[in-house]
C-alpha positions as CSV (number, residue, x, y, z in Angstrom):
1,X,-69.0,4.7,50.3
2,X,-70.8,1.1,51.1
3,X,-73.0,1.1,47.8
4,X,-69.8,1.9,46.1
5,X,-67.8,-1.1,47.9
6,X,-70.9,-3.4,47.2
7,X,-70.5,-2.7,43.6
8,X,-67.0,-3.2,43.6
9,X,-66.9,-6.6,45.2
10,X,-69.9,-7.5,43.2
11,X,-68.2,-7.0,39.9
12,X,-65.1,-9.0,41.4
13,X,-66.8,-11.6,42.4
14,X,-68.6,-11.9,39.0
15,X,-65.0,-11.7,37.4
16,X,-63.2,-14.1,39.4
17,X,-65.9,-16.8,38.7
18,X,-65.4,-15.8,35.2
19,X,-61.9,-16.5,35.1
20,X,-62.4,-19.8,37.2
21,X,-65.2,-21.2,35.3
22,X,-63.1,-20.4,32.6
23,X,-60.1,-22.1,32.9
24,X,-62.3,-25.4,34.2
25,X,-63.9,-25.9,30.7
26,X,-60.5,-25.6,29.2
27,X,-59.3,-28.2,31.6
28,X,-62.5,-30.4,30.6
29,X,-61.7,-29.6,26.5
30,X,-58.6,-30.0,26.7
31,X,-58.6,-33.3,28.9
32,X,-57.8,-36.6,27.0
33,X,-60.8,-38.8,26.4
34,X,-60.7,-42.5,27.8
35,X,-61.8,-44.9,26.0
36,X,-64.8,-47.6,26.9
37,X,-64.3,-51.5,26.3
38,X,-66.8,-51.2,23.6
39,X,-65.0,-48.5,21.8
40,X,-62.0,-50.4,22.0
41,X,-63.4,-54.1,20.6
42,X,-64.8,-51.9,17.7
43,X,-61.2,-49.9,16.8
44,X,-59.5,-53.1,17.0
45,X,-62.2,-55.2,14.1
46,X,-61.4,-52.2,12.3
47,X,-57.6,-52.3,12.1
48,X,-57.2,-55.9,9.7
């Protein structure tokens, strides 16, 4: 029964990371993006 067990928490674990890493790369797609300075001078010569 412990190789069994290993293999079974092994395959959680693998999962669960999964899941988490996941969700964080949604997080970071999802996020809005912020604007620099530079970006900003450059949007606002464009609007005339």
């Amino acid at each position: 029964m412990e190789i069994s067990n290993f293999w079974f928490y092994t395959i959680m674990i693998v999962v669960i990371l999964h899941v988490v890493v996941g969700f964080a790369y949604l997080l970071f797609k999802l996020s809005p993006k912020k604007k620099t300075k530079k970006e900003d001078e450059i949007a606002g010569k464009d609007n005339f």
